[in-house]
MARKOL-461140 format. One record per residue: residue number from 1; z, y, x of N, C-alpha, C, CB in turn. Coordinates in pm, 1 decimal. Each point is the difference from the previous one (the first is absolute). Glycine has a CB too. Layout:
N
<rec k="NUM" n_Z="Z" n_Y="Y" n_X="X" ca_Z="Z" ca_Y="Y" ca_X="X" c_Z="Z" c_Y="Y" c_X="X" cb_Z="Z" cb_Y="Y" cb_X="X"/>
...
//
This chain:
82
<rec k="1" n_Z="1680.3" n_Y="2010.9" n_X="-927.5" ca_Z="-142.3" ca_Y="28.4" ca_X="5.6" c_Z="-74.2" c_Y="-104.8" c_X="83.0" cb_Z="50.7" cb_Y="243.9" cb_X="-25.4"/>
<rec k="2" n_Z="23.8" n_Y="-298.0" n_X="133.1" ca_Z="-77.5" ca_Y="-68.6" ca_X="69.4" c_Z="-27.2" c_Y="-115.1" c_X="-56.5" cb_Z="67.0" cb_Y="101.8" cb_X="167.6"/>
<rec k="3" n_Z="29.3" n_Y="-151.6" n_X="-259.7" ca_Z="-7.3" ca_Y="-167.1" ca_X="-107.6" c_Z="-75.1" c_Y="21.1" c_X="-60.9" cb_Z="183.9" cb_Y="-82.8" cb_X="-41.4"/>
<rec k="4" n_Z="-232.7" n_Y="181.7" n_X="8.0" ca_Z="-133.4" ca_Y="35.4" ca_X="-114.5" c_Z="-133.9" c_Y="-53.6" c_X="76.4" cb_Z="110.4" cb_Y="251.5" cb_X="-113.6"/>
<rec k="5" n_Z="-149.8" n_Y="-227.1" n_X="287.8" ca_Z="-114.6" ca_Y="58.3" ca_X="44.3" c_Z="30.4" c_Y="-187.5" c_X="32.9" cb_Z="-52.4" cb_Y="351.8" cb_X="89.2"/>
<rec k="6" n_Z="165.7" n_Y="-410.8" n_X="-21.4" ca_Z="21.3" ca_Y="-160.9" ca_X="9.5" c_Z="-86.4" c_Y="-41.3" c_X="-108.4" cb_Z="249.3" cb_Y="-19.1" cb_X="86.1"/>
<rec k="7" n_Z="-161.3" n_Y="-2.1" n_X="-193.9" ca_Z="-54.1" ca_Y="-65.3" ca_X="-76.8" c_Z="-202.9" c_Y="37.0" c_X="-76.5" cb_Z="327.6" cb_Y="-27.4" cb_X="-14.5"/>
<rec k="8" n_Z="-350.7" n_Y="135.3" n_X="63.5" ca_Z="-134.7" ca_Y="26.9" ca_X="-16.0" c_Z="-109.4" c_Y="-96.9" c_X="105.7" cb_Z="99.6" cb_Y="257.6" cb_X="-78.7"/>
<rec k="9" n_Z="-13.8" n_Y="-190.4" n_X="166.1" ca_Z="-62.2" ca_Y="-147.8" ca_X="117.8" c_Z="-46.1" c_Y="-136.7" c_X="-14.5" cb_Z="141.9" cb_Y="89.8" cb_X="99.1"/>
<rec k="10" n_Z="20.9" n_Y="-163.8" n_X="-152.3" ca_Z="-21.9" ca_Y="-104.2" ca_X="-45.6" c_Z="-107.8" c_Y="-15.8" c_X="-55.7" cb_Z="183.4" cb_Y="-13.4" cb_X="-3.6"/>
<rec k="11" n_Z="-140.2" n_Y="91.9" n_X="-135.0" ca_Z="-160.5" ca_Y="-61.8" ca_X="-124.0" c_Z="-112.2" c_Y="36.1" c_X="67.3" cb_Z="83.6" cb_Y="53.2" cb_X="-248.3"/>
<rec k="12" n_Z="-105.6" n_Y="15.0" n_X="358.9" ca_Z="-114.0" ca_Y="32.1" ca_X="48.6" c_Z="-79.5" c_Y="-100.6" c_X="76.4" cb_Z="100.4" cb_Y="201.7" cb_X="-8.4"/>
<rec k="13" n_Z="-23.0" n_Y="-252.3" n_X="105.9" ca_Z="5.3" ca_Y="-136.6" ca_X="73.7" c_Z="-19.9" c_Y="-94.8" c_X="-75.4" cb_Z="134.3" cb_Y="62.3" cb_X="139.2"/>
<rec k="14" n_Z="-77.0" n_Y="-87.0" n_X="-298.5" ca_Z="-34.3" ca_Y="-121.4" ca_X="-64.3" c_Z="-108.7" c_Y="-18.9" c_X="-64.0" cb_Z="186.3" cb_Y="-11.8" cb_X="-11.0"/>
<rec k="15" n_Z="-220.0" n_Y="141.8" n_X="-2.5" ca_Z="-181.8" ca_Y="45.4" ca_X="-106.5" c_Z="-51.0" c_Y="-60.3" c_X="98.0" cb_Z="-36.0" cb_Y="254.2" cb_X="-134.1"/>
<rec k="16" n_Z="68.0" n_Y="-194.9" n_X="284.9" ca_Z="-149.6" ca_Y="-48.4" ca_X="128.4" c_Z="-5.7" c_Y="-135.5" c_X="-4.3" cb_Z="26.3" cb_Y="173.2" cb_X="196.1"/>
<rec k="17" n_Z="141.5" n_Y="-223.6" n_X="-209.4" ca_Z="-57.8" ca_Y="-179.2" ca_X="32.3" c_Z="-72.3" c_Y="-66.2" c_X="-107.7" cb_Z="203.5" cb_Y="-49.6" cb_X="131.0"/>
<rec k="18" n_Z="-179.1" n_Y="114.5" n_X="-252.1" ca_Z="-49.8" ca_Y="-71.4" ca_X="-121.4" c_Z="-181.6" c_Y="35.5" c_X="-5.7" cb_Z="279.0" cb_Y="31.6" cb_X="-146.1"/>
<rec k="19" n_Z="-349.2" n_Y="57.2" n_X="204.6" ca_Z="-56.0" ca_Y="67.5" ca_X="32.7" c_Z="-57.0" c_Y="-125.1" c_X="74.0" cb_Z="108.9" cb_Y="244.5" cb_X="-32.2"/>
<rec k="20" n_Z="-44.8" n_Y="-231.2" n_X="139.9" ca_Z="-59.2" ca_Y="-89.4" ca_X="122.0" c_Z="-6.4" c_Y="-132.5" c_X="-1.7" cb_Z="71.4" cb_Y="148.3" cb_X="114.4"/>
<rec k="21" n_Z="49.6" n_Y="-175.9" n_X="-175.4" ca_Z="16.1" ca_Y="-169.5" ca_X="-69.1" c_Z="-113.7" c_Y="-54.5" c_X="-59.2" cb_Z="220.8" cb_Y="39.2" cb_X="-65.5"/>
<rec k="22" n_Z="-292.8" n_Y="42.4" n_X="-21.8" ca_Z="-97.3" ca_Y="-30.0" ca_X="-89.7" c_Z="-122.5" c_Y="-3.7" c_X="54.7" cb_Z="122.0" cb_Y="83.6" cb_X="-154.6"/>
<rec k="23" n_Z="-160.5" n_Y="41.6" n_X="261.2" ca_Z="-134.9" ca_Y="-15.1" ca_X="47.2" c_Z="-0.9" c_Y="-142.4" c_X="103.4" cb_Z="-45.3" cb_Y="291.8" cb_X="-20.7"/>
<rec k="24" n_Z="169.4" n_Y="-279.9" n_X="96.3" ca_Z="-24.8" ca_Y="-127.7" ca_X="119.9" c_Z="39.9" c_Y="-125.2" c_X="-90.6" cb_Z="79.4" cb_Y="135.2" cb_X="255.5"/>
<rec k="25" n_Z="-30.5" n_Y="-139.5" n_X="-365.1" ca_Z="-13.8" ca_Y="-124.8" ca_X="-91.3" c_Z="-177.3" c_Y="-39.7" c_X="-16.1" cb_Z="255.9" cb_Y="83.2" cb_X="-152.6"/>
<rec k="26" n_Z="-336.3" n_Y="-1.8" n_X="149.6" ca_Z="-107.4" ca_Y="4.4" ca_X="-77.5" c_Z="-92.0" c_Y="-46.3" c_X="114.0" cb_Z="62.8" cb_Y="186.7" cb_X="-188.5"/>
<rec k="27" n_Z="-25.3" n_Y="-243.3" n_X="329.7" ca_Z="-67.5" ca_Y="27.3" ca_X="140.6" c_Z="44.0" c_Y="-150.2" c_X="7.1" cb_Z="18.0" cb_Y="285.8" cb_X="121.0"/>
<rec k="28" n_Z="106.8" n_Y="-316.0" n_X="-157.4" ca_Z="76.6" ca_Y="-136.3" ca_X="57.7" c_Z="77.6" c_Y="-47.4" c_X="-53.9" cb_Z="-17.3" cb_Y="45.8" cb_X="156.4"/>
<rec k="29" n_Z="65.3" n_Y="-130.9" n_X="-216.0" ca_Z="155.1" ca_Y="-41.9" ca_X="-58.6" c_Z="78.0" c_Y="25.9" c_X="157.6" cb_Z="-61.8" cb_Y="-232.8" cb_X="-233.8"/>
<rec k="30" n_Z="20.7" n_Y="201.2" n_X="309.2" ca_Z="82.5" ca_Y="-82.2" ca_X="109.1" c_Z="31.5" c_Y="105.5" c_X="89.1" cb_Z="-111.4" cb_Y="-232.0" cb_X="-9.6"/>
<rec k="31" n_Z="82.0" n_Y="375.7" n_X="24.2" ca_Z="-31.7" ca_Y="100.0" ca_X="130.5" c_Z="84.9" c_Y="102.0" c_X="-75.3" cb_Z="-270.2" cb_Y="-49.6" cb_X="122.0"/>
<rec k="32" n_Z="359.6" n_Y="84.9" n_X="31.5" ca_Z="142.8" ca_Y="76.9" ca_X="-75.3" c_Z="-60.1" c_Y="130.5" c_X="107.1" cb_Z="279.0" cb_Y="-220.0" cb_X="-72.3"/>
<rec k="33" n_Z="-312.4" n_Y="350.5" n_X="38.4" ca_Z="-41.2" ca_Y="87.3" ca_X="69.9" c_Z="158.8" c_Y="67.2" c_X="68.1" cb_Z="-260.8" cb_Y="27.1" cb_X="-162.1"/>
<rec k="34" n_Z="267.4" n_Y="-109.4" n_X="274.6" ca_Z="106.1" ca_Y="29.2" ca_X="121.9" c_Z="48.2" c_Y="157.4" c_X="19.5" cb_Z="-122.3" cb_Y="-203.9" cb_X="128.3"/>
<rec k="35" n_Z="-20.3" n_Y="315.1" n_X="-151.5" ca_Z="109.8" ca_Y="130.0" ca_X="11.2" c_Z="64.0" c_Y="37.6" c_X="-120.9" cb_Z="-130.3" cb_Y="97.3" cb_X="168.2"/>
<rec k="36" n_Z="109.6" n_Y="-122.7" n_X="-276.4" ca_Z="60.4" ca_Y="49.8" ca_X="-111.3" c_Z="171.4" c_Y="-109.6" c_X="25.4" cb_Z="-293.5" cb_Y="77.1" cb_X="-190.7"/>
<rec k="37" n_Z="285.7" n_Y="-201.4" n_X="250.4" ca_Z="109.9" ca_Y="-64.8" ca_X="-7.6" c_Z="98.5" c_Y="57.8" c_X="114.9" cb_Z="-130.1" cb_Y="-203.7" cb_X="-107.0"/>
<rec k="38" n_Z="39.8" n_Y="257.4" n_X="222.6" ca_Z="59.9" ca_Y="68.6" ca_X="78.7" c_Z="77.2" c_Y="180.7" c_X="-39.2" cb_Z="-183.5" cb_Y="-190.3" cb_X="137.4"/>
<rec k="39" n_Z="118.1" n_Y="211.4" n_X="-217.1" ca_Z="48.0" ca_Y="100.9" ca_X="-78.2" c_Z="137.6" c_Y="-23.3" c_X="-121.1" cb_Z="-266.6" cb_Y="64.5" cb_X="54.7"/>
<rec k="40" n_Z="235.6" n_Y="-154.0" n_X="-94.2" ca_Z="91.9" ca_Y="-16.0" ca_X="-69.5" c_Z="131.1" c_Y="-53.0" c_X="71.3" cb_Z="-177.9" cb_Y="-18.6" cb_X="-165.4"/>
<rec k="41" n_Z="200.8" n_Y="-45.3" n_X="310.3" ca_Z="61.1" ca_Y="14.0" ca_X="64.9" c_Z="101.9" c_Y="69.5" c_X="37.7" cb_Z="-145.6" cb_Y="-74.0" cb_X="-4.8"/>
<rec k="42" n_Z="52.0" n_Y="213.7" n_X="37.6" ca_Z="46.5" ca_Y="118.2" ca_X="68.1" c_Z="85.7" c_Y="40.4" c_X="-122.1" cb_Z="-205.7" cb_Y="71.9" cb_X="178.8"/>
<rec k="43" n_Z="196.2" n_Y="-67.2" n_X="-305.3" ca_Z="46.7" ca_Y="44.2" ca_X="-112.0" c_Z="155.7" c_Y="-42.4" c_X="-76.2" cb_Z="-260.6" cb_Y="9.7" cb_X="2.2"/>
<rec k="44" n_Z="252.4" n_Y="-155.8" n_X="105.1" ca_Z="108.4" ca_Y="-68.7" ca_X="-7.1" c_Z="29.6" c_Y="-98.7" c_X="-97.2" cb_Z="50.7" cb_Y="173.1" cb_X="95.3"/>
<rec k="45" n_Z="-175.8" n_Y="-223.8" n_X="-163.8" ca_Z="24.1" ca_Y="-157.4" ca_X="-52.5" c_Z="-50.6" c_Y="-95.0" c_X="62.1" cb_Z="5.6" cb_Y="63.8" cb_X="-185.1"/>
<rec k="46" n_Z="64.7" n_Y="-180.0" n_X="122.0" ca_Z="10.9" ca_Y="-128.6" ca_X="27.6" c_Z="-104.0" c_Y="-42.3" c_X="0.6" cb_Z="172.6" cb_Y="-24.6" cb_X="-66.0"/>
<rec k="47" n_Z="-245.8" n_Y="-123.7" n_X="137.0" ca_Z="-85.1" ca_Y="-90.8" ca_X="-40.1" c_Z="-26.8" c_Y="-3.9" c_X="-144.1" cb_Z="68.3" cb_Y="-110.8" cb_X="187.0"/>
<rec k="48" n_Z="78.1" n_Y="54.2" n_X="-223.9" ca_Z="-40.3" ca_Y="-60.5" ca_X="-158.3" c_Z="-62.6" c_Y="145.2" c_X="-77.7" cb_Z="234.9" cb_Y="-218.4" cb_X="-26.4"/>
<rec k="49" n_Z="-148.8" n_Y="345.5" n_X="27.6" ca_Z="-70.4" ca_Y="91.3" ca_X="-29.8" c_Z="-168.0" c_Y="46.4" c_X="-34.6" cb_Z="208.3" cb_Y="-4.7" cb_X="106.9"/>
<rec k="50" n_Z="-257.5" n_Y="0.8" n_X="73.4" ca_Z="-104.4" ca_Y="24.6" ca_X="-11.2" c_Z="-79.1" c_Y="-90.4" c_X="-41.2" cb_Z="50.9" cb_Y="133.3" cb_X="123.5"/>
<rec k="51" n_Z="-4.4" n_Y="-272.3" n_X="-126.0" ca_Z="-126.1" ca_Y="-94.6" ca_X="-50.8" c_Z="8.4" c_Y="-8.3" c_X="-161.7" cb_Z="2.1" cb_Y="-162.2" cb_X="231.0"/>
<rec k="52" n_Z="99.6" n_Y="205.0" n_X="-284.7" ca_Z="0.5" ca_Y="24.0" ca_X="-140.8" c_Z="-107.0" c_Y="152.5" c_X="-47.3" cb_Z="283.6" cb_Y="-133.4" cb_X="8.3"/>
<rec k="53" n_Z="-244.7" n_Y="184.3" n_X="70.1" ca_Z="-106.1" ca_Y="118.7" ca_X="1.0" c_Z="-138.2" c_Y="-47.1" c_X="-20.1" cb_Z="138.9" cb_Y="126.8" cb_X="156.3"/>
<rec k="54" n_Z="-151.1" n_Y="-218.6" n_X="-55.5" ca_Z="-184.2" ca_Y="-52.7" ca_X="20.9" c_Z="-21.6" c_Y="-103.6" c_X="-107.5" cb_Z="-25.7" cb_Y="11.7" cb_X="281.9"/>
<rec k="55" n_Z="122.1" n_Y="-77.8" n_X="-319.2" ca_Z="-46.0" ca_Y="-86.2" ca_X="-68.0" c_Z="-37.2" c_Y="-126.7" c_X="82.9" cb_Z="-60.6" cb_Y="183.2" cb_X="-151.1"/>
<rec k="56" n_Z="127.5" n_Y="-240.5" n_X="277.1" ca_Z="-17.1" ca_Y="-94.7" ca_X="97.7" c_Z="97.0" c_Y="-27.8" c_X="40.4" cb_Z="-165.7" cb_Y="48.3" cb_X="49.5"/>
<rec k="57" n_Z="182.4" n_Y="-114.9" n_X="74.1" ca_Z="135.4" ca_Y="-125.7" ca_X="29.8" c_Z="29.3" c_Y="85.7" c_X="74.1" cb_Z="-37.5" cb_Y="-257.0" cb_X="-8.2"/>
<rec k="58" n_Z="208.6" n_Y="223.9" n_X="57.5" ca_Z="36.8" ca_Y="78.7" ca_X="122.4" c_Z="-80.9" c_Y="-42.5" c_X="91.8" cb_Z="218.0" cb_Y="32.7" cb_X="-44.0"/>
<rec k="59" n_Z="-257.3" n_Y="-160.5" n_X="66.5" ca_Z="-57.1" ca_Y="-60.6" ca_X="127.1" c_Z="-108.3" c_Y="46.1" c_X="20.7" cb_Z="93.0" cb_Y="-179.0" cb_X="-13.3"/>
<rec k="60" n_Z="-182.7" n_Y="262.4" n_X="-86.9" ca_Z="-123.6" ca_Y="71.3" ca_X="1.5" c_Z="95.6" c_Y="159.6" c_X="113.2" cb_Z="-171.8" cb_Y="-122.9" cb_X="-328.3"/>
<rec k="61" n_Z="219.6" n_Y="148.9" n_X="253.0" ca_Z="65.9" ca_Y="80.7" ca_X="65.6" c_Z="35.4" c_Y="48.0" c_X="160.4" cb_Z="40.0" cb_Y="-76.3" cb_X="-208.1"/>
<rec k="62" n_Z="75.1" n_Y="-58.6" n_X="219.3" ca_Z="30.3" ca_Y="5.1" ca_X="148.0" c_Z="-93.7" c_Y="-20.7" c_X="84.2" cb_Z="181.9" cb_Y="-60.8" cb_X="-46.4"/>
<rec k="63" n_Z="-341.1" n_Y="4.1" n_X="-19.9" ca_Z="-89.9" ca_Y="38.0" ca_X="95.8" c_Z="-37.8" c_Y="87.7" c_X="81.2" cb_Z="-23.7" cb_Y="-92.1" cb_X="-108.3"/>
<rec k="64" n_Z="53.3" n_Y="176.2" n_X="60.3" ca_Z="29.1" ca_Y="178.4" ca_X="80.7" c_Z="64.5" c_Y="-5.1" c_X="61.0" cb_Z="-17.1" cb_Y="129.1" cb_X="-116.0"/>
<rec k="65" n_Z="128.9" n_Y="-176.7" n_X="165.9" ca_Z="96.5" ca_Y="49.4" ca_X="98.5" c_Z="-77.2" c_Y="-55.3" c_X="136.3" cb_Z="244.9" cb_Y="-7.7" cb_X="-162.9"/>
<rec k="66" n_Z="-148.7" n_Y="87.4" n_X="241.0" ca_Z="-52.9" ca_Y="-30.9" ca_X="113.3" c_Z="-102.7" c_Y="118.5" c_X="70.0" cb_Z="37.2" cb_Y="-246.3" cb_X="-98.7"/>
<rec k="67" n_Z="-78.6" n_Y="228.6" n_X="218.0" ca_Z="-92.0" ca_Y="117.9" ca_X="106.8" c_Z="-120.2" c_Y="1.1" c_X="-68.3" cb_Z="85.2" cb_Y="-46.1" cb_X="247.7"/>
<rec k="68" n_Z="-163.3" n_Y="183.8" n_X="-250.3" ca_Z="-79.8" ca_Y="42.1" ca_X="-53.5" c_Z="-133.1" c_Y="-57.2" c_X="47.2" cb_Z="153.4" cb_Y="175.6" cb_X="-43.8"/>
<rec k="69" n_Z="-277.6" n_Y="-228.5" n_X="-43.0" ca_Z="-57.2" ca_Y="-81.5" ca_X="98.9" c_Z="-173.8" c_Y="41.6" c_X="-56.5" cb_Z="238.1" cb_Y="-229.4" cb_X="46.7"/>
<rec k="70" n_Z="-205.0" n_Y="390.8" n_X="-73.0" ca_Z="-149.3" ca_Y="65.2" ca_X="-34.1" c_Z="31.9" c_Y="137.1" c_X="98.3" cb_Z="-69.4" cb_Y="-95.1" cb_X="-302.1"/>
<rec k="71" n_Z="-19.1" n_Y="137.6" n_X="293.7" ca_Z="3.8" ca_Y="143.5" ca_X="84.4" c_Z="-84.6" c_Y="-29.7" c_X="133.7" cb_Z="258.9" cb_Y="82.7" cb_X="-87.9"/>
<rec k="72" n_Z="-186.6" n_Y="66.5" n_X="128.1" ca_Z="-66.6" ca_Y="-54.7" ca_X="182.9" c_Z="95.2" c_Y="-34.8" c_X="77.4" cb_Z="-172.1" cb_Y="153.9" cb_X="28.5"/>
<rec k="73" n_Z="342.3" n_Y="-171.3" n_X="-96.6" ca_Z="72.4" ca_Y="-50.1" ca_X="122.4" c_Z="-50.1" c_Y="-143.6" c_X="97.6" cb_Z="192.2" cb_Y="115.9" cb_X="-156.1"/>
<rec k="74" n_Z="-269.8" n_Y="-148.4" n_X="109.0" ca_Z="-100.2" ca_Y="-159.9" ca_X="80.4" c_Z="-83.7" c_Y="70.1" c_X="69.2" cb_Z="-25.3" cb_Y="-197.7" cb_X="-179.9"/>
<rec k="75" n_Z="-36.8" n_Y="300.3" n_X="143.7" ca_Z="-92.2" ca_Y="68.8" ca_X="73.0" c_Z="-66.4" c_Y="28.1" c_X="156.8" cb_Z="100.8" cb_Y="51.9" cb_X="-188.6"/>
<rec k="76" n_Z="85.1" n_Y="-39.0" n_X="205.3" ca_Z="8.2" ca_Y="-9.5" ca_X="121.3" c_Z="-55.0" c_Y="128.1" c_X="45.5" cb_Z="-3.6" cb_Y="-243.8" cb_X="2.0"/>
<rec k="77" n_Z="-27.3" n_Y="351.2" n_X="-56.8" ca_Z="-4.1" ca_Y="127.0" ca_X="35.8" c_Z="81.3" c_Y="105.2" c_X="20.9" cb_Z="-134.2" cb_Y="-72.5" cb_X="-74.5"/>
<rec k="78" n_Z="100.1" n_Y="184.4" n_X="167.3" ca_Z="81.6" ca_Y="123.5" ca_X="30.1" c_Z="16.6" c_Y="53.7" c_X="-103.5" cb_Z="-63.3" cb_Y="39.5" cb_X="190.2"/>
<rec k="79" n_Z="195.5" n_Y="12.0" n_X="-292.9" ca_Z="60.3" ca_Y="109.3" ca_X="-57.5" c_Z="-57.7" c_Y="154.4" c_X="-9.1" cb_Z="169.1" cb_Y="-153.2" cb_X="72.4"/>
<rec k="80" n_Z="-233.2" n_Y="184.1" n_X="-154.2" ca_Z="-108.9" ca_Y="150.3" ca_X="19.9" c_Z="146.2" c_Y="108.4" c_X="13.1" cb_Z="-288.4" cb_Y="-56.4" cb_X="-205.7"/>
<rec k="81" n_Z="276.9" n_Y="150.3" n_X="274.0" ca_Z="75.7" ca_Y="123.5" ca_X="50.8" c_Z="-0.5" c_Y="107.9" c_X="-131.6" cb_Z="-82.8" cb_Y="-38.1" cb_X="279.7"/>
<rec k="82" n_Z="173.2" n_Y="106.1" n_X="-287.7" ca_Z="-57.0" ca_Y="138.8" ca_X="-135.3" c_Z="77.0" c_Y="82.3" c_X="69.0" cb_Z="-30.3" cb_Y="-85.7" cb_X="-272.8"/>
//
């Protein structure tokens, strides 16, 4: 049962990139939207993988790696309490 809900995943994940591939194609040839590559990460493929996904180079790719360099970790602000 669980290879069923896997493999649903997958194709699910591949609709989004094809999905996503296409709109950020339509923005840039050149601009690889870093969380979807970071996602696809977590999911457990390769470079070559995900840049076949996008339709771009690995080297578009491995642009992502590395420390996160949006947010407020630069911020330099206090952590809110809950």
């Amino acid at each position: 049962m669980h290879g069923i809900y896997r493999k649903l995943g997958i194709i699910a994940v591949m609709g989004t990139l094809a999905i996503a591939g296409a709109g950020c194609s339509a923005l840039s040839a050149s601009h690889v939207d870093c969380n979807v590559v970071k996602l696809q990460e977590q999911a457990g493929r390769s470079d070559a993988e995900i840049a076949s996904a996008l339709g771009t180079s690995e080297a578009a790719v491995a642009s992502c790696h590395g420390p996160e360099t949006s947010g407020n970790s630069t911020a330099g602000g206090a952590g809110a309490s809950y």
